[in-house]
gemmi code that builds the backbone of each chain (N, CA, C; Angstrom):
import gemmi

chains = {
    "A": [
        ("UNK", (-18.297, 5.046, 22.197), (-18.072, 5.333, 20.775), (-17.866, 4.036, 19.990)),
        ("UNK", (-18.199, 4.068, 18.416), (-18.090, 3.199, 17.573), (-16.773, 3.131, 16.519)),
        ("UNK", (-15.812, 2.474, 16.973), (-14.754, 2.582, 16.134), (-15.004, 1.787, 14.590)),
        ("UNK", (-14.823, 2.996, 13.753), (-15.293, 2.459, 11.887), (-14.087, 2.448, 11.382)),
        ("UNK", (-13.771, 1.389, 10.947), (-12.108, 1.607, 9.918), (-12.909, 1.347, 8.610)),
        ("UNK", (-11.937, 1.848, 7.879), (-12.002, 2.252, 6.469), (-10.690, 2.040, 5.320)),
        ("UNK", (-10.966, 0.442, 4.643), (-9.712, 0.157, 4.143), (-9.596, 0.833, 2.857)),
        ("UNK", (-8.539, 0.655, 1.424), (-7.994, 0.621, 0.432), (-8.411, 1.843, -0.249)),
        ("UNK", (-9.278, 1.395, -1.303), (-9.678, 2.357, -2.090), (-11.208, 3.474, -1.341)),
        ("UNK", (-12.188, 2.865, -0.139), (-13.045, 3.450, 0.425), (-12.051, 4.216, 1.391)),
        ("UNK", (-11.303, 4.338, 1.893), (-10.115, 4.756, 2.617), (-9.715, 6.462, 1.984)),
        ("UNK", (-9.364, 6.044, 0.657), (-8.794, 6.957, -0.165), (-9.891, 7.749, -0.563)),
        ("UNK", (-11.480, 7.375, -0.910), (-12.470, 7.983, -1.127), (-13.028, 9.331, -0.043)),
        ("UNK", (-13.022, 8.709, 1.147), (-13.348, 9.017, 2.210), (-13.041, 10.140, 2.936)),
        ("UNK", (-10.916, 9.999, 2.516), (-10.152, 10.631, 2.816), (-9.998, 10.371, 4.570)),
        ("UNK", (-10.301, 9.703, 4.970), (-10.176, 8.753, 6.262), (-9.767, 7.366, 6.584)),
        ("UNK", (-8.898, 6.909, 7.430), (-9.176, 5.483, 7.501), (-9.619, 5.277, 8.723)),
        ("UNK", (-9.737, 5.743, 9.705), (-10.750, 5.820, 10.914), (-11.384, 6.739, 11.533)),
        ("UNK", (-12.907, 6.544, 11.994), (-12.923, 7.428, 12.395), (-13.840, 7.114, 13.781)),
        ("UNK", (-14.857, 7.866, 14.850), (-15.918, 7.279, 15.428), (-17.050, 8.171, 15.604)),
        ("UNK", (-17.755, 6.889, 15.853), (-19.498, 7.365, 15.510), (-19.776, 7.074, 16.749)),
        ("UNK", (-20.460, 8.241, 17.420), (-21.310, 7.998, 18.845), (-22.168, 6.807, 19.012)),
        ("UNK", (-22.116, 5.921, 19.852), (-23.216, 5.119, 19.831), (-24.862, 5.263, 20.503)),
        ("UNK", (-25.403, 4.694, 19.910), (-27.164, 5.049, 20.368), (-27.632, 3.510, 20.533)),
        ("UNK", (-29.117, 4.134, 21.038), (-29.677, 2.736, 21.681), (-29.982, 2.096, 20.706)),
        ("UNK", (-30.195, 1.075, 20.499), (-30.820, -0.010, 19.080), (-30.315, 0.480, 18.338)),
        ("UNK", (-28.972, 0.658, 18.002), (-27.913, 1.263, 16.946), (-27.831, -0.260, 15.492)),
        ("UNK", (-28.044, -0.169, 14.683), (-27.330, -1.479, 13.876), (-26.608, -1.082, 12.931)),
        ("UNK", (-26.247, -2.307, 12.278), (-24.906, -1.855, 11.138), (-25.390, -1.028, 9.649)),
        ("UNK", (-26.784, -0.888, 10.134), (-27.555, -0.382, 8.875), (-26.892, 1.329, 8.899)),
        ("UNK", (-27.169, 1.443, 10.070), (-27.340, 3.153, 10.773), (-25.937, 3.308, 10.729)),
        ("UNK", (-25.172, 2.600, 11.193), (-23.687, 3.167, 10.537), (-23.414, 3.522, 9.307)),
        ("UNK", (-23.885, 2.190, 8.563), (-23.789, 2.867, 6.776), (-24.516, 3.958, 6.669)),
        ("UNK", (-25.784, 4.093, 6.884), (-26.475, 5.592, 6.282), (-24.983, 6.877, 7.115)),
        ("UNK", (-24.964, 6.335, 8.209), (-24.249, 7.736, 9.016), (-22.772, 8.061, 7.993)),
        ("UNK", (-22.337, 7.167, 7.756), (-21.229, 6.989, 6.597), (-21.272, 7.714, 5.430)),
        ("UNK", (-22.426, 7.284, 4.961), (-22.997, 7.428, 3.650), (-23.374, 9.032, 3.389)),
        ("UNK", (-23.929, 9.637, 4.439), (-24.060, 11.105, 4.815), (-23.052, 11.871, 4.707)),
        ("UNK", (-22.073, 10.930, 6.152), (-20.406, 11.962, 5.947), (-19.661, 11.622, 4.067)),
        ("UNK", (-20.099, 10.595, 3.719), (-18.998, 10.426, 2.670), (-19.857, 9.798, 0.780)),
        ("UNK", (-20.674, 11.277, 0.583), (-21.641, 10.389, -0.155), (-20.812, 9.819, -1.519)),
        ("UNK", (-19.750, 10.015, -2.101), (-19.137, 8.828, -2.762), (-19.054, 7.431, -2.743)),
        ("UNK", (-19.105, 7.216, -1.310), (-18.927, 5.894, -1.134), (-20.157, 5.299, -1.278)),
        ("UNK", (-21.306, 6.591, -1.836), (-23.202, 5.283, -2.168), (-22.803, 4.501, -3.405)),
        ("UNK", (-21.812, 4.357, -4.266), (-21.994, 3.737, -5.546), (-20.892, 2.719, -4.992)),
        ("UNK", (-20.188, 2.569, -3.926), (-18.614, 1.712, -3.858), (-19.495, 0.312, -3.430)),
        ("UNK", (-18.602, -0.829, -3.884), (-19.073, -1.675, -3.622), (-18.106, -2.191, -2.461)),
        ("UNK", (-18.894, -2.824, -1.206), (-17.911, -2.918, 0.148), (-18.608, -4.320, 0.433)),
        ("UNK", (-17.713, -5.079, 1.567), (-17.802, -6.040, 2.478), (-17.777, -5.158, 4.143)),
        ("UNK", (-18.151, -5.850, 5.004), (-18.345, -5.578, 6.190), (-17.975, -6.666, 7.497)),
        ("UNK", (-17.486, -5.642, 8.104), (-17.046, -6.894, 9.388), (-17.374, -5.912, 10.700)),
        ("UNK", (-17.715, -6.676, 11.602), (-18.318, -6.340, 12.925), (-17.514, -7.166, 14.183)),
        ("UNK", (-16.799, -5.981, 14.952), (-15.479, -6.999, 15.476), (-14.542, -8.344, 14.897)),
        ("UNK", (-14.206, -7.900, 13.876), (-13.411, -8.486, 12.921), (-13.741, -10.014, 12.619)),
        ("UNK", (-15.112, -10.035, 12.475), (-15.910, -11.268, 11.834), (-16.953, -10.698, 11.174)),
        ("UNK", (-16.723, -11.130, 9.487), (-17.453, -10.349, 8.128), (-18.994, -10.461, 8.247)),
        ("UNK", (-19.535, -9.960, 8.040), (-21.185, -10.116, 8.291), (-22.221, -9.395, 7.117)),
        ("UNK", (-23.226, -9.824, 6.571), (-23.997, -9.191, 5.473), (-25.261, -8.565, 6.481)),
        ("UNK", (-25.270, -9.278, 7.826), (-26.286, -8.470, 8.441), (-26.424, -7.308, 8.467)),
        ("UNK", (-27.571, -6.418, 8.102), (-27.589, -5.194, 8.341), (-27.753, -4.635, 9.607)),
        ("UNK", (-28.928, -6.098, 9.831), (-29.412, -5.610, 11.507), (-28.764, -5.705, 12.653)),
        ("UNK", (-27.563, -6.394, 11.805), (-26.430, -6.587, 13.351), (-26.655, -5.756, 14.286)),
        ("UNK", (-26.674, -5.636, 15.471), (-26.599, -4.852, 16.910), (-25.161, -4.195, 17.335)),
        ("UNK", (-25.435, -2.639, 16.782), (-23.699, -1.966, 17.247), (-23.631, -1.267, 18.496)),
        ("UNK", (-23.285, -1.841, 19.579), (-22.813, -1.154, 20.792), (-21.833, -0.621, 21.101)),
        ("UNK", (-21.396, 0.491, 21.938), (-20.373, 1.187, 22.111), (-19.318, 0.281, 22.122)),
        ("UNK", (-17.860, 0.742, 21.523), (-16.946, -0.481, 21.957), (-16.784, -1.104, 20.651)),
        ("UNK", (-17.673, -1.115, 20.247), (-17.437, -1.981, 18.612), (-16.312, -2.015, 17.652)),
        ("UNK", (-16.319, -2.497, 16.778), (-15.724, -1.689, 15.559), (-15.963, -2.482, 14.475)),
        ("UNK", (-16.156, -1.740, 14.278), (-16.969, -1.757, 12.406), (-15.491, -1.749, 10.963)),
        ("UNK", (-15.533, -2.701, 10.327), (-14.814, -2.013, 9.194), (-15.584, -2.407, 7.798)),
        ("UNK", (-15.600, -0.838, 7.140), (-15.935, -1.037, 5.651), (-15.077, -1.667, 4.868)),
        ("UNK", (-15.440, -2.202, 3.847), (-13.850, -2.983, 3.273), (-14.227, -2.897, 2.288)),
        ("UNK", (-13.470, -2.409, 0.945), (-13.501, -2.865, -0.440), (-13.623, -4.593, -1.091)),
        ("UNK", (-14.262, -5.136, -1.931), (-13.613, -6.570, -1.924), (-12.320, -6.923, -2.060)),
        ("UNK", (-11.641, -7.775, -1.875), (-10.370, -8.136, -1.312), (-9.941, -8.427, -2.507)),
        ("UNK", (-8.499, -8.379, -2.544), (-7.837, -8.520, -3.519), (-6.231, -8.905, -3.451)),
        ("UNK", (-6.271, -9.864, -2.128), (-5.203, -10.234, -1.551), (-4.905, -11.663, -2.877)),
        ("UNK", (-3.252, -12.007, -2.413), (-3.120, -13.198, -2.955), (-2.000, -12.804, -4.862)),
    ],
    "B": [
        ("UNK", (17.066, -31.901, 9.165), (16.255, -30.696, 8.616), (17.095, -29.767, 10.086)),
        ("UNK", (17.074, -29.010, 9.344), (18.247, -27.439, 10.070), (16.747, -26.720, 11.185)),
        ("UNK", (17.716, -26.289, 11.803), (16.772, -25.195, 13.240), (15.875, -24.701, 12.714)),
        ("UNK", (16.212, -24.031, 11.561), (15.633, -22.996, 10.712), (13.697, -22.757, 10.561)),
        ("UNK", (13.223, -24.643, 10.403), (12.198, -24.862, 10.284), (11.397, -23.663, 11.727)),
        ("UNK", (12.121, -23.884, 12.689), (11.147, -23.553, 13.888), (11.157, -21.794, 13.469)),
        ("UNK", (11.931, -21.153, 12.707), (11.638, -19.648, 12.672), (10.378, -19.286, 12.150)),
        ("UNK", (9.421, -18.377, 12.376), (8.146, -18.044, 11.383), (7.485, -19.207, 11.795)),
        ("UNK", (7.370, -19.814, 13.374), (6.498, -21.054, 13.033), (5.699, -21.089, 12.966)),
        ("UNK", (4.684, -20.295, 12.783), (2.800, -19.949, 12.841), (2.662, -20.602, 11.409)),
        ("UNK", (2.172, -21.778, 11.129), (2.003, -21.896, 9.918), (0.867, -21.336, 8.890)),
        ("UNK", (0.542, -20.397, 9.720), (-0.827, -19.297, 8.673), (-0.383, -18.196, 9.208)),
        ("UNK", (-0.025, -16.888, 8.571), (0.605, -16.061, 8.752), (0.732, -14.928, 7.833)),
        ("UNK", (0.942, -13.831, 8.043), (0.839, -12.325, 7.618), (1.858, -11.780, 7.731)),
        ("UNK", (3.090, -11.391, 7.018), (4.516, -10.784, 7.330), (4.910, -9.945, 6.282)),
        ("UNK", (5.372, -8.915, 6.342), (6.013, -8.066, 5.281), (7.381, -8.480, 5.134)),
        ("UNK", (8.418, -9.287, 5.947), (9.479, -9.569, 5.461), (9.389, -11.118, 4.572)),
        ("UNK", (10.060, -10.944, 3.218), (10.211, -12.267, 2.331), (9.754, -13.919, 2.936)),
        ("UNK", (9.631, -15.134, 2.462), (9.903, -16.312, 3.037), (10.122, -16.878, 2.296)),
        ("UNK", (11.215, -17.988, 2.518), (11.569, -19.288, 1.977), (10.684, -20.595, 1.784)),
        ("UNK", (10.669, -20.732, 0.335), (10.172, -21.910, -0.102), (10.393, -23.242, 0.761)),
        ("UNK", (11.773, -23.241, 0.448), (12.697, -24.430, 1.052), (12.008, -24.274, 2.714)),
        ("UNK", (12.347, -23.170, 3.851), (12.204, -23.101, 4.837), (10.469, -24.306, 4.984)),
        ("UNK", (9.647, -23.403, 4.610), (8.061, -23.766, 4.644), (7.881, -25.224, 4.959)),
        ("UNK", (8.739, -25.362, 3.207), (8.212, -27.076, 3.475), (8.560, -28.146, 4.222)),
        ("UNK", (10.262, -27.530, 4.112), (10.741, -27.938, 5.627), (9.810, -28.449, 6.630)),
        ("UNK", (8.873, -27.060, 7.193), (8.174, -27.299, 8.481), (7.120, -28.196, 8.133)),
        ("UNK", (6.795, -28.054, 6.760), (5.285, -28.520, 6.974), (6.095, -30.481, 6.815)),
        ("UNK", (6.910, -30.824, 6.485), (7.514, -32.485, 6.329), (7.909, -33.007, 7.805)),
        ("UNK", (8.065, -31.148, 8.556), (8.798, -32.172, 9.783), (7.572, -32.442, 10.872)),
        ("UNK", (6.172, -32.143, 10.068), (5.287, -32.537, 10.719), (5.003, -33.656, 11.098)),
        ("UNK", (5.039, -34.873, 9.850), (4.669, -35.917, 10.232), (5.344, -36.742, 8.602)),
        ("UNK", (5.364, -38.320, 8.878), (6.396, -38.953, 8.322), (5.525, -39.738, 7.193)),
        ("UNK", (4.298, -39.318, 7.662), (3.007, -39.589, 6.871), (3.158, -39.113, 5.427)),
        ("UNK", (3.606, -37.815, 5.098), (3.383, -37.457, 3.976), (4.134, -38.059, 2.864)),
        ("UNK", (3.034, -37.709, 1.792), (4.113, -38.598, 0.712), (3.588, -37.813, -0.538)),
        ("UNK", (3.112, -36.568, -0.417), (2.868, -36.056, -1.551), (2.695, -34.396, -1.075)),
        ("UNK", (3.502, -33.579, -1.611), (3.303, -32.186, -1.191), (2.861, -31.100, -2.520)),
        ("UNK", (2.456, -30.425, -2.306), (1.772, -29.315, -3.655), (2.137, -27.705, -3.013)),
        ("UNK", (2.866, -27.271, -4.176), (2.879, -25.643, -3.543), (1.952, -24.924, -4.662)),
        ("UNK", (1.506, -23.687, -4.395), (1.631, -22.623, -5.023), (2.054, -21.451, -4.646)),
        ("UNK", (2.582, -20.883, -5.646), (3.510, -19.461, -5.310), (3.102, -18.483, -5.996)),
        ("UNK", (2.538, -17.511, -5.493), (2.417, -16.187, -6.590), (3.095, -15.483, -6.256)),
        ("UNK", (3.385, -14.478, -7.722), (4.853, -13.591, -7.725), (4.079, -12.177, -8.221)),
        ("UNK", (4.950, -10.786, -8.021), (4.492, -9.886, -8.342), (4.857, -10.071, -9.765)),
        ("UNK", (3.785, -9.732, -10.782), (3.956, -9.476, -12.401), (4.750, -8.057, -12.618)),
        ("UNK", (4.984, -7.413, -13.823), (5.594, -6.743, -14.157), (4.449, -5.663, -15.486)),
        ("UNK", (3.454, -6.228, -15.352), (2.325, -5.691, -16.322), (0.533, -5.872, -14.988)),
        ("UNK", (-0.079, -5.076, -15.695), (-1.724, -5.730, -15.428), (-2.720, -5.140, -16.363)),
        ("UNK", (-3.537, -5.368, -16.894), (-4.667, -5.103, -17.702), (-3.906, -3.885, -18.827)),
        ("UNK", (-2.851, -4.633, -19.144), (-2.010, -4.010, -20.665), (-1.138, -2.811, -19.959)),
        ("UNK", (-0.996, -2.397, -18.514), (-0.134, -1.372, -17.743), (1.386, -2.183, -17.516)),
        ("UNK", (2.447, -1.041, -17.614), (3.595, -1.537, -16.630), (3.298, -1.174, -15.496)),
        ("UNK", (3.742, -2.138, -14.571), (3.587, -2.027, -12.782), (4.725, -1.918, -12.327)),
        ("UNK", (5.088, -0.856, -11.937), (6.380, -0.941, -11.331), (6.601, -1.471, -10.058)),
        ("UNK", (5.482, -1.570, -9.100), (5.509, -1.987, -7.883), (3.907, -2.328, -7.382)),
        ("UNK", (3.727, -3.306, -6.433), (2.265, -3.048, -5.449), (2.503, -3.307, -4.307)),
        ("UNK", (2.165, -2.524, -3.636), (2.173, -2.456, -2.022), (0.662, -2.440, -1.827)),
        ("UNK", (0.809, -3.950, -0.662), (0.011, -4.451, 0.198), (-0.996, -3.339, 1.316)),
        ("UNK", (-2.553, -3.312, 1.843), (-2.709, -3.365, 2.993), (-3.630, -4.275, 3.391)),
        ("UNK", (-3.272, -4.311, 4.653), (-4.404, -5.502, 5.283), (-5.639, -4.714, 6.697)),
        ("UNK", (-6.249, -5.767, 6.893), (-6.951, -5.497, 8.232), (-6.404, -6.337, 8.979)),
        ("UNK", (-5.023, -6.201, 9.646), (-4.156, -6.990, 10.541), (-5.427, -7.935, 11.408)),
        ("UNK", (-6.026, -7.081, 12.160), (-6.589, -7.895, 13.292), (-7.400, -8.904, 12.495)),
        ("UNK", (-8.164, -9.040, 11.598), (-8.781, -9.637, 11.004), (-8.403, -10.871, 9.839)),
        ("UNK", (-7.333, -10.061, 9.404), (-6.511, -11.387, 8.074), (-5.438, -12.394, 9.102)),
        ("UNK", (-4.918, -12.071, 10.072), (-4.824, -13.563, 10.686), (-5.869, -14.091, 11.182)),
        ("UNK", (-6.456, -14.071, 11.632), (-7.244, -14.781, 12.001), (-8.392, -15.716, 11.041)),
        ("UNK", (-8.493, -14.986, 9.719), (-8.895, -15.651, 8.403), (-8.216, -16.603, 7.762)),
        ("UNK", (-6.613, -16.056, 7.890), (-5.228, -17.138, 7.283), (-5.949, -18.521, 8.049)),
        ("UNK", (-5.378, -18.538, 9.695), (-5.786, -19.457, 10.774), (-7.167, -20.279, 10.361)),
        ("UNK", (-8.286, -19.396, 9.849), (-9.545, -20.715, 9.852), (-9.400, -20.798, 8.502)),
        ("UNK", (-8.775, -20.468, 7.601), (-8.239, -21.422, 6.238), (-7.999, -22.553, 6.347)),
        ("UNK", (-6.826, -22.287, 7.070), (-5.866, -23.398, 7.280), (-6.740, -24.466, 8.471)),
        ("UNK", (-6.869, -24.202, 8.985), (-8.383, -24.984, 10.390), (-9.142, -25.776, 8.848)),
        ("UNK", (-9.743, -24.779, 8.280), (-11.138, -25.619, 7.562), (-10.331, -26.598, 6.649)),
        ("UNK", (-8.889, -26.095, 5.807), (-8.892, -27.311, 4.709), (-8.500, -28.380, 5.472)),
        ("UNK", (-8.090, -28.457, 6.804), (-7.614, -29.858, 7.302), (-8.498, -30.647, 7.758)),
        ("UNK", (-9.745, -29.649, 8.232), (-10.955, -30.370, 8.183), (-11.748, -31.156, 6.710)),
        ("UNK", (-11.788, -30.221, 5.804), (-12.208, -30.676, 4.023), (-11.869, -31.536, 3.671)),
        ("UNK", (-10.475, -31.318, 3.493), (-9.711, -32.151, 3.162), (-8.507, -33.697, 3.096)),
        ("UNK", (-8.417, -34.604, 2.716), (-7.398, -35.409, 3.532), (-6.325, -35.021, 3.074)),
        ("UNK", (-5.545, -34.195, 4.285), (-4.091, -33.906, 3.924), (-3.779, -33.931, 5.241)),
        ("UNK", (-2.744, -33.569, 5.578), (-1.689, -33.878, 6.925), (-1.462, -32.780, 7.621)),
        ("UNK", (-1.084, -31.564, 6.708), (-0.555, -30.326, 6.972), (-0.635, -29.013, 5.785)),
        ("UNK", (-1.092, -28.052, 6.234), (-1.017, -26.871, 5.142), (-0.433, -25.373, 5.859)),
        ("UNK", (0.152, -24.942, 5.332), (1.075, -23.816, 5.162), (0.730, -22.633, 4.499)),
        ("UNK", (0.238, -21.321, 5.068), (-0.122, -20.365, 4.261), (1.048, -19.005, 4.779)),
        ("UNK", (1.383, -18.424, 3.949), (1.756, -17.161, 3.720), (1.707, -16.131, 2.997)),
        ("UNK", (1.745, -15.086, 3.400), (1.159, -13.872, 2.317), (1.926, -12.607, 2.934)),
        ("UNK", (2.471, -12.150, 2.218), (3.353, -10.926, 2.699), (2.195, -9.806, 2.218)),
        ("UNK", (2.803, -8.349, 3.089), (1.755, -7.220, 3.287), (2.980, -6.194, 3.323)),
        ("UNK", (3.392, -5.299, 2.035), (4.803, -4.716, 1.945), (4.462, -4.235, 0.693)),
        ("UNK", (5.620, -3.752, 0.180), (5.706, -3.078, -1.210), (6.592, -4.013, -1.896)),
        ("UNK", (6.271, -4.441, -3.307), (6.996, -5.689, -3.667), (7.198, -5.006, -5.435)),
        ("UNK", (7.830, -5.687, -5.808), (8.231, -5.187, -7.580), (8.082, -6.538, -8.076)),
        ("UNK", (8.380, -6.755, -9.405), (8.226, -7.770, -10.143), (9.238, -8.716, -9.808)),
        ("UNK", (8.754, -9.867, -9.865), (9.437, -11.570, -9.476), (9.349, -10.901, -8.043)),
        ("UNK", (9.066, -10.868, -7.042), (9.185, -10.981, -5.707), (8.029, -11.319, -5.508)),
        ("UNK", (7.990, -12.176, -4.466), (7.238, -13.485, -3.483), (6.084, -12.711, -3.140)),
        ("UNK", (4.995, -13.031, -3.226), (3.794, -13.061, -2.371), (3.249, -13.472, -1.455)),
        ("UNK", (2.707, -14.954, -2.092), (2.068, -15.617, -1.298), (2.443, -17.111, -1.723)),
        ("UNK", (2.479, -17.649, -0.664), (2.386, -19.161, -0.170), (1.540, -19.912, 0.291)),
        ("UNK", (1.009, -21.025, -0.705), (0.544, -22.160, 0.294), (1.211, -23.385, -0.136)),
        ("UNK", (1.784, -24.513, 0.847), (1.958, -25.532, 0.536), (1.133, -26.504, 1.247)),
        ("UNK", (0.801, -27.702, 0.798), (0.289, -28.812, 1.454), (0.480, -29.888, 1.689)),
        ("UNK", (0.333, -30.705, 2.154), (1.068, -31.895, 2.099), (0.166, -33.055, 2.642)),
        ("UNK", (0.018, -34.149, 1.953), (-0.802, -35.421, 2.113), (-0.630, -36.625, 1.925)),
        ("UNK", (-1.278, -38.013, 2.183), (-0.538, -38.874, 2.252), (-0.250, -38.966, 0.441)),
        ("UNK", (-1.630, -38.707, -0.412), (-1.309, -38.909, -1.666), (-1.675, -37.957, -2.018)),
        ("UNK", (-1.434, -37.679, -3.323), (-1.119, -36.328, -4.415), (-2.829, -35.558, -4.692)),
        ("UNK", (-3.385, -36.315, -4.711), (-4.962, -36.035, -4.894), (-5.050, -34.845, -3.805)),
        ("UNK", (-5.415, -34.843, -2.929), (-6.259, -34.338, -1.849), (-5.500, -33.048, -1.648)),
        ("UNK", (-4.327, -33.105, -1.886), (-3.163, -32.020, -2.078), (-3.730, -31.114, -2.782)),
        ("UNK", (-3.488, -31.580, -3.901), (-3.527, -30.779, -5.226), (-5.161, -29.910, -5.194)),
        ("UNK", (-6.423, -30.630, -4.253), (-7.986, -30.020, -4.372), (-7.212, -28.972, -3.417)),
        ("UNK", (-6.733, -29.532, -2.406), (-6.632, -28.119, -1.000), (-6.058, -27.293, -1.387)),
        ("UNK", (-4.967, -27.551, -2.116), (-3.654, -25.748, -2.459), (-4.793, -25.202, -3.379)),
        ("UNK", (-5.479, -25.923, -4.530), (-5.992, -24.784, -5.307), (-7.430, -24.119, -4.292)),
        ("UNK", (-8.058, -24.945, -3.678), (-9.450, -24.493, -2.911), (-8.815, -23.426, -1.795)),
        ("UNK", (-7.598, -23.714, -1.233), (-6.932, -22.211, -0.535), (-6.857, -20.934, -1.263)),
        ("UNK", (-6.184, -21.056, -2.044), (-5.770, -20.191, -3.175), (-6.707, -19.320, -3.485)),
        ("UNK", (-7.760, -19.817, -3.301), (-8.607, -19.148, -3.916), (-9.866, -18.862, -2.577)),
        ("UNK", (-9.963, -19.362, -1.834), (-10.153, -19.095, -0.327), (-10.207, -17.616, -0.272)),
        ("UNK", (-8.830, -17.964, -0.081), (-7.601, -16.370, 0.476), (-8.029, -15.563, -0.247)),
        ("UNK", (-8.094, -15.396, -1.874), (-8.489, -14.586, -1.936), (-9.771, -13.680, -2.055)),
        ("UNK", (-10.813, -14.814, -1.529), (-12.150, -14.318, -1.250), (-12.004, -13.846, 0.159)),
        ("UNK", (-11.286, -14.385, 1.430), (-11.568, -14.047, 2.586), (-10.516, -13.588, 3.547)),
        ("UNK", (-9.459, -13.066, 2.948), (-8.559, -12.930, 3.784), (-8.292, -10.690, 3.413)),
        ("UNK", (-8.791, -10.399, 4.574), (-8.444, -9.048, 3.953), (-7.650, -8.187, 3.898)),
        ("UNK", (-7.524, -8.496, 2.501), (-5.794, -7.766, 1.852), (-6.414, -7.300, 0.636)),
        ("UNK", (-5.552, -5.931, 0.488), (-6.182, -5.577, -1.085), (-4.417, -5.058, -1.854)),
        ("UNK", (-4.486, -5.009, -2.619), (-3.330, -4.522, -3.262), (-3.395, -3.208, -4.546)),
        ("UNK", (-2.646, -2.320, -4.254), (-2.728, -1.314, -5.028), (-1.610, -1.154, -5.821)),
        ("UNK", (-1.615, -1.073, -6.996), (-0.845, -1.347, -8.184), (-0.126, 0.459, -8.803)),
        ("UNK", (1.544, 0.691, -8.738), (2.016, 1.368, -8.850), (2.110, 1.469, -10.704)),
        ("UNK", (1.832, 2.214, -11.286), (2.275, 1.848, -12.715), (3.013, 3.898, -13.396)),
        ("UNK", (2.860, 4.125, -14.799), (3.812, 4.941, -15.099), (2.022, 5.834, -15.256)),
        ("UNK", (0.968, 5.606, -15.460), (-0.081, 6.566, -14.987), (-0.463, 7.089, -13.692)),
        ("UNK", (0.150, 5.996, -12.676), (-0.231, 6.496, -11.372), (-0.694, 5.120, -10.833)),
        ("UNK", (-1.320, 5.410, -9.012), (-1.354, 4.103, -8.852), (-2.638, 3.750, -8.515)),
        ("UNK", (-3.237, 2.672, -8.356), (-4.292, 1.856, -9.012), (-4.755, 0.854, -7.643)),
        ("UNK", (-5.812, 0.919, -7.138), (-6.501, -0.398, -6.313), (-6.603, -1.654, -7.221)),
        ("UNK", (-6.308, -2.598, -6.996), (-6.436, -3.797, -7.563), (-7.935, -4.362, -7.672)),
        ("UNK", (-9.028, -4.485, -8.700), (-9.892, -5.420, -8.756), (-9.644, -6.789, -8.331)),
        ("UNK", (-10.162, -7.607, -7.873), (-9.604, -9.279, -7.989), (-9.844, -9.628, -9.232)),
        ("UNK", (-8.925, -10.325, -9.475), (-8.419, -11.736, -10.278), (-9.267, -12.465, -9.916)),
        ("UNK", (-9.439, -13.206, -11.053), (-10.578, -14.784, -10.815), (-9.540, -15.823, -10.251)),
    ],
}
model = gemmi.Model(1)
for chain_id, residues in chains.items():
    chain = gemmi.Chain(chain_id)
    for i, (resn, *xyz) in enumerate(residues, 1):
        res = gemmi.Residue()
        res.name, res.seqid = resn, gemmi.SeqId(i, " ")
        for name, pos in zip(("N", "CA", "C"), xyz):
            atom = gemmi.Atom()
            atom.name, atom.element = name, gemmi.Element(name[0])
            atom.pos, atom.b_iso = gemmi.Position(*pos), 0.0
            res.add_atom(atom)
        chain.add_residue(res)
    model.add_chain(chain)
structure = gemmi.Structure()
structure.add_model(model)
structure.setup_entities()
């Protein structure tokens, strides 16, 4: 399985802050968002950052294998 | 300089309980004898935002992920920059107005190189460190946009 966290305000959208997505063969970080995007279609207009084992990434094509974890993130607003 | 310095010694760091100014710089002077010029900045919770009263904002983070962002902050400006030592903190809690946020201090041989790193952190952090803050006010409460 693919562990997806889900921070702040996509969190509150979602009505989740984690959840998991079965993993498949040639899975990428694209196919998580659509799978996301399906369970939670509010979140097609949110604007997010992404991290793939807790290093941020714009790749879509990143490679998600079981074990992972994915987090959607709102932009940050620490500080 | 008192014991004290060695408490909280991770000098990039994520904590919901308060920290001392005084303590910080403490650590970051008893680094090295080199320094001769230190720069803080401190942000405080406001008491207003975009014309609202705020009565409070409570912090969340992606623990596993915002230390480890604090850490290559603090890694890259000592690389960037010529300074000696830098100091980051950022609390993750529920805070009201005038209470502590965030910390960075720096410290270098001269005032220059200081003064580029605290503000190029500052503003680092808040592109890459993930924390968002949600703002309590008398309409209800509010995700924080960033601040420039």
């Amino acid at each position: 399985m693919i562990r997806v966290l889900l921070f702040g305000m996509l969190a509150d959208m979602a009505g989740e802050r984690e959840l998991e997505v079965p993993g498949k063969e040639s899975m990428t970080l694209a196919d998580i968002l659509d799978h996301l995007q399906r369970l939670f279609p509010t979140m097609n207009d949110a604007m997010f950052l992404l991290a793939v084992n807790q290093q941020q990434t714009s790749d879509m094509n990143t490679t998600i294998s079981n074990g992972d974890e994915v987090a959607i993130m709102p932009p940050f607003s620490g500080g | 300089m008192g014991d004290e310095v060695y408490i909280n010694g991770d000098a990039a760091r994520i904590q919901e309980e308060d920290f001392s100014i005084e303590v910080e710089v403490n650590a970051l002077r008893e680094v090295s004898k080199r320094i001769g010029g230190i720069v803080s900045f401190l942000g405080c919770a406001r008491d207003f935002s975009e014309g609202r009263d705020v009565s409070s904002i409570s912090f969340e983070q992606y623990a596993d992920m915002a230390k480890g962002a604090m850490q290559a902050l603090r890694t890259e400006a000592l690389e960037r920059f010529d300074i000696v030592e830098a100091r980051l903190v950022h609390r993750v809690t529920t805070v009201h107005a005038g209470d502590q946020i965030v910390l960075i201090v720096v410290g270098a041989e001269h005032r220059s190189p200081a003064f580029d790193a605290c503000r190029w952190l500052i503003g680092e952090l808040k592109q890459r460190v993930p924390v968002w803050k949600k703002e309590v006010t008398p309409e209800g409460e509010s995700w924080v946009v960033q601040h420039p």
